[in-house]
C-alpha positions in Angstrom: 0.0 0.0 0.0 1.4 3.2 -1.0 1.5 6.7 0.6 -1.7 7.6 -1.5 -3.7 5.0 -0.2 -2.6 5.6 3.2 -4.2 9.5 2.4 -7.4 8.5 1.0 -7.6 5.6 4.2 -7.2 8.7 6.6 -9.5 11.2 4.6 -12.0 8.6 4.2 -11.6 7.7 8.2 -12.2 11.6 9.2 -15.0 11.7 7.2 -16.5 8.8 8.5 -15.9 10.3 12.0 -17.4 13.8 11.4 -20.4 12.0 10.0 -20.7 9.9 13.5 -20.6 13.0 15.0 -22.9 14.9 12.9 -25.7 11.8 13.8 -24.1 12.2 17.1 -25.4 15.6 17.4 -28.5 14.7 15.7 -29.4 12.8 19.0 -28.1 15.8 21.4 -30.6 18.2 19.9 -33.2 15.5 20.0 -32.7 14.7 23.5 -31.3 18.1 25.4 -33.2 20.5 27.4 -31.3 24.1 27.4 -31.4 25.6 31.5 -28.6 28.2 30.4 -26.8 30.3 28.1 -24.2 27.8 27.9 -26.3 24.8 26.9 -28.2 27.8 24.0 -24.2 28.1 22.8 -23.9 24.2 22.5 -26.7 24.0 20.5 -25.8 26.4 17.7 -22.4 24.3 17.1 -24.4 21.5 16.9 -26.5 22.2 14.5 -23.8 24.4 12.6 -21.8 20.8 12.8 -25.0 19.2 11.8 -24.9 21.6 8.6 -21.5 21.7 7.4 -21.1 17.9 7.6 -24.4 16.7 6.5 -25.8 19.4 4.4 -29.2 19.2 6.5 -31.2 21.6 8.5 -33.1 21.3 11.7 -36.6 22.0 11.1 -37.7 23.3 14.8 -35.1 26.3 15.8 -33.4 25.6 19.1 -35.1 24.9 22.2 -35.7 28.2 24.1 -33.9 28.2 27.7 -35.6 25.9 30.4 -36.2 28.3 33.1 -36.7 26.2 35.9 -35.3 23.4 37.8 -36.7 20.3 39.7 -36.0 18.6 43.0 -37.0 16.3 45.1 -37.7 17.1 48.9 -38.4 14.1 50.7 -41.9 11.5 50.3 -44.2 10.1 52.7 -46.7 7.9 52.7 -50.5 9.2 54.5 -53.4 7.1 54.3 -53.6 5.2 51.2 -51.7 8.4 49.5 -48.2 8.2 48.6 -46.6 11.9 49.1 -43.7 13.9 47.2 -42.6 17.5 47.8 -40.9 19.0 45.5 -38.8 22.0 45.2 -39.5 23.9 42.0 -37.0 27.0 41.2 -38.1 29.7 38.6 -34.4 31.3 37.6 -36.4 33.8 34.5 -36.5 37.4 35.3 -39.2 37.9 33.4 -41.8 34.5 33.0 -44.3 33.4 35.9 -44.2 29.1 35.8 -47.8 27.6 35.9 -47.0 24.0 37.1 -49.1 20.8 35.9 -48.6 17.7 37.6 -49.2 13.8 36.0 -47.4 10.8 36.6 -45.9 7.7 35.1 -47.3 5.8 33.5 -50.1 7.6 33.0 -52.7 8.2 36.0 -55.7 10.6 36.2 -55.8 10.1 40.2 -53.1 12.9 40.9 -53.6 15.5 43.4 -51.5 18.5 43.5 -50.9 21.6 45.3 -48.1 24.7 45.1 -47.3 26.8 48.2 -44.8 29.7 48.0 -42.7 28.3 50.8 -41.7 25.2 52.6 -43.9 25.4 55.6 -47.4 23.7 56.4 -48.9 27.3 57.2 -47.4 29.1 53.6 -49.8 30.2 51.4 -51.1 28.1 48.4 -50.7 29.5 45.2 -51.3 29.2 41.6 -48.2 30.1 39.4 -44.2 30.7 40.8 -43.1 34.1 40.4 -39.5 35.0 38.6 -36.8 34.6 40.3 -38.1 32.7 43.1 -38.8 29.0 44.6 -41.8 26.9 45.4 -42.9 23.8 47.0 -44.9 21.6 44.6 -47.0 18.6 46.9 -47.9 16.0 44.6 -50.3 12.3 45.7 -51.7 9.9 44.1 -52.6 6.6 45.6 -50.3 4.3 46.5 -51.2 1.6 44.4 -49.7 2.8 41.3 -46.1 1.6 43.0 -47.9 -2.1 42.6 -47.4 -2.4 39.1 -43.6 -0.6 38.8 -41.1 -0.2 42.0 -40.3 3.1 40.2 -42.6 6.1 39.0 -41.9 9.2 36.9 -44.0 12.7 38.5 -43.8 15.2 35.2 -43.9 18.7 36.2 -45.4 20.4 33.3 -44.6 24.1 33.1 -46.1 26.9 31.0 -44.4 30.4 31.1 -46.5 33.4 31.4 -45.9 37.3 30.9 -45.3 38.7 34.2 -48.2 41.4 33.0 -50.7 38.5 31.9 -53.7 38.9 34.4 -54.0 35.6 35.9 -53.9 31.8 35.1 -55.9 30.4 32.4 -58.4 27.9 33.5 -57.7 25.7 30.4 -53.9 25.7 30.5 -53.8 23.2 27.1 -56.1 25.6 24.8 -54.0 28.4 26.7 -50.8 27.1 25.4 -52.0 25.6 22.1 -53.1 29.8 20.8 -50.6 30.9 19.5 -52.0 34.2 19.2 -52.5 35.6 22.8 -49.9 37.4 23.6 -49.2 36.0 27.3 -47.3 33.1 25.6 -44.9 33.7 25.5 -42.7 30.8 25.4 -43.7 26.7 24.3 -44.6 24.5 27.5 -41.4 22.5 28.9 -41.3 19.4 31.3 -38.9 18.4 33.7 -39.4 14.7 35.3 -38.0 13.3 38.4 -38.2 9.4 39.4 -39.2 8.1 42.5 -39.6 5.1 45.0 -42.4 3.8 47.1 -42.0 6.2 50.3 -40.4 4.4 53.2 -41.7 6.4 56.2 -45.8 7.1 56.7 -48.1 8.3 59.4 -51.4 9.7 60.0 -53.2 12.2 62.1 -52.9 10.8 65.3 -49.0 11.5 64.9 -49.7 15.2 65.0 -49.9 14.9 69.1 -46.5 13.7 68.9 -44.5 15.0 66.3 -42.1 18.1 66.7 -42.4 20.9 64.1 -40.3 19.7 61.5 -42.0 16.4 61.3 -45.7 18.2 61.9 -45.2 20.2 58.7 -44.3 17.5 56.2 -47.2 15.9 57.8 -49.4 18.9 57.3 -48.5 19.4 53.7 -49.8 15.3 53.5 -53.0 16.1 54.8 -53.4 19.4 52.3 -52.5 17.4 49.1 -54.7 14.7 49.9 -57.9 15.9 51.8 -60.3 17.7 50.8 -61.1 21.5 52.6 -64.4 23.0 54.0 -64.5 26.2 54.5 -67.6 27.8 56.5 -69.2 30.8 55.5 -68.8 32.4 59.2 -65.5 31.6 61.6 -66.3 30.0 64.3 -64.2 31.5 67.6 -62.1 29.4 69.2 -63.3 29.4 72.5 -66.7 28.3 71.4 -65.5 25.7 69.2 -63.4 24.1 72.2 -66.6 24.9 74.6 -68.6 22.5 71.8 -66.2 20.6 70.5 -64.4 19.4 73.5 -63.6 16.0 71.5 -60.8 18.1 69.6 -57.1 18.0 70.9 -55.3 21.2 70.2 -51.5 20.8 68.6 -49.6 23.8 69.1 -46.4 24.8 66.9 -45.5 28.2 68.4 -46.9 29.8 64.5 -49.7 27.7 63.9 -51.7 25.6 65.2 -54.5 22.4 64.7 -57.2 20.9 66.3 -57.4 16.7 66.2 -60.7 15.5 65.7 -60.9 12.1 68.4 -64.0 9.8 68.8 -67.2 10.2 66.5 -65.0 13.3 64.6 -61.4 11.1 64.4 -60.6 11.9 60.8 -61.3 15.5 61.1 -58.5 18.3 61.1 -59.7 22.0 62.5 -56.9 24.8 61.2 -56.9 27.8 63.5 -56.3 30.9 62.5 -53.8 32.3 64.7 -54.4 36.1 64.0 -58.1 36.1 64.9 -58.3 33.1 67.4 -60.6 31.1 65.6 -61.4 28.3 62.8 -63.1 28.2 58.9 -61.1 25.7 57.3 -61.3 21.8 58.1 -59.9 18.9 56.5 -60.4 15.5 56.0 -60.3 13.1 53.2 -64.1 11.9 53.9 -65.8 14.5 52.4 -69.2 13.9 53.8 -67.5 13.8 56.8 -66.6 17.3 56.2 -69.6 18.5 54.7 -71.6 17.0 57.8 -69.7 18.7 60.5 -69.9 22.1 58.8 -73.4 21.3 59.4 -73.1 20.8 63.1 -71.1 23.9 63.3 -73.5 25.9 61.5 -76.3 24.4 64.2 -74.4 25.3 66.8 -73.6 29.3 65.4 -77.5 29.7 64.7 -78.8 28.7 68.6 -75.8 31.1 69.8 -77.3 33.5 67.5 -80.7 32.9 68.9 -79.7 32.6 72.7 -78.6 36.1 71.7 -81.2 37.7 70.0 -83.4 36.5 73.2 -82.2 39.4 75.8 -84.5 40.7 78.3 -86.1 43.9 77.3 -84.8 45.6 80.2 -80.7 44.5 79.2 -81.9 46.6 75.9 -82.8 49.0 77.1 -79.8 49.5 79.0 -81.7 48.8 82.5 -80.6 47.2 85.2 -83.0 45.1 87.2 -82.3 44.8 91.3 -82.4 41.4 92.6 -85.6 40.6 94.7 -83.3 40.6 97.8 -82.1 43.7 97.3 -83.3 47.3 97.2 -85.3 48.7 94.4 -83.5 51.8 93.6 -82.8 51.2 89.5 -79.9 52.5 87.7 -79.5 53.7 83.9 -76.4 53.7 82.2 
């Protein structure tokens, strides 16, 4: 073999590597998912490689920066619900992130909830604002581990103007119309696997657990029961004077109320500002919907014992007792 052959051996061998490559890249721009400016730079070589070598063109234009990352907290199990918190962090400057939650393989039993901080008493909320971090609680029921000892949970995120009004209440239509001009940005996924939980409780561990413990148990119980609120709160020191079958759980900055007996199940939130309670929990909601009605019994005889005063008490007399003199006083 000559020195010419040798040549066209080598030529023929770098060509046959910058056409790996090429396909190489093919499957890059396929696969990737751009967080950062870095990634966006990566991807123009690419597809400049992609180009030169091939003399083909990508028909999409590079992915647009992901502006968001996904972690996971820590699970649980609670009831018959298996529980995930995860930490979702909006790095844009200018988008607000409406998370979607599903799970894999495909389930339509997931439950969901966002609050804008890691506590059981933050508030709950519907999109993540830029430049900031939520909590993302996700259940489903437990079962689904049955069929697979691992699951995906796909946080689905659409990127809204910070100036758009509010959150769409059909996110797909939302993000399939291309003409309104809060999208401003195509949807984008991230995906995190997980494992059947290996701790669990319920709400009898609320009498015993510290506050750490209390409010990954708390965020359970919001993900997975459902919430009545009553049209008028009801003060604390009635509800404990009619409710004595409650057990209060105090954590310094909040505070519950245990239902025990013919209301186990039940979970009273106190409002801590205004000492007293509107929202209940529980994930039988007849349950729920029942006891709203025994408070709502309760509030009208109050109401009635009130409206019953003695002519005299409004009038603003005072009556003396038989046993004592007769002299009246006005005041």
């Amino acid at each position: 073999m000559d020195s010419g052959d040798v040549q066209s051996l080598r030529q023929n061998l770098k060509k046959i590597r910058e056409i790996t490559e090429a396909k190489r890249n093919i499957c890059l721009e396929t696969l990737s998912t751009l967080e950062n400016y870095e990634d966006l730079a990566k991807s123009r070589a690419r597809r400049q490689h992609v180009k030169q070598v091939l003399s083909v063109d990508f028909i999409e234009p590079p992915s647009e920066i992901c502006p968001a990352s996904v972690s996971l907290e820590y699970s649980h199990l609670y009831e018959d619900y298996a529980c995930f918190a995860l930490r979702l962090q909006n790095t844009s400057k200018d988008l607000k992130l409406v998370p979607q939650c599903s799970v894999l393989p495909s389930s339509p039993l997931v439950r969901m909830l966002v609050s804008n901080k890691c506590d059981s008493v933050a508030e709950i909320v519907d999109f993540v604002r830029p430049i900031s971090t939520c909590q993302i609680h996700v259940a489903f029921p437990k079962e689904l581990f049955y069929s697979s000892e691992k699951l995906v949970i796909v946080i689905d995120c659409f990127p809204l103007a910070t100036t758009s009004a509010g959150v769409p209440a059909d996110l797909l239509a939302f993000a399939l119309s291309r003409t309104l001009a809060d999208v401003v940005s195509t949807p984008f996924s991230r995906c995190v696997q997980v494992d059947f939980p290996t701790t669990s409780s319920s709400l009898r561990d609320f009498e015993y657990a510290d506050e750490r413990q209390a409010v990954k148990l708390m965020s359970c119980v919001r993900v997975c029961s459902s919430r009545q609120t009553l049209s008028k709160p009801i003060p604390l020191k009635d509800f404990r004077r009619f409710f004595p079958q409650f057990v209060g759980c105090d954590y310094e900055t909040w505070q519950v109320y245990l239902g025990t007996e013919r209301y186990s199940g039940l979970l009273a939130v106190v409002d801590i500002k205004s000492h007293s309670l509107q929202n209940f929990l529980s994930i039988n909601k007849s349950q729920l919907i029942s006891f709203a009605a025994s408070i709502s019994e309760v509030q009208n005889r109050e109401e009635a014992a009130q409206s019953r005063i003695e002519p005299e008490e409004k009038l603003g007399i005072q009556v003396a007792d038989a046993n004592d003199s007769f002299d009246i006083d006005f005041y």
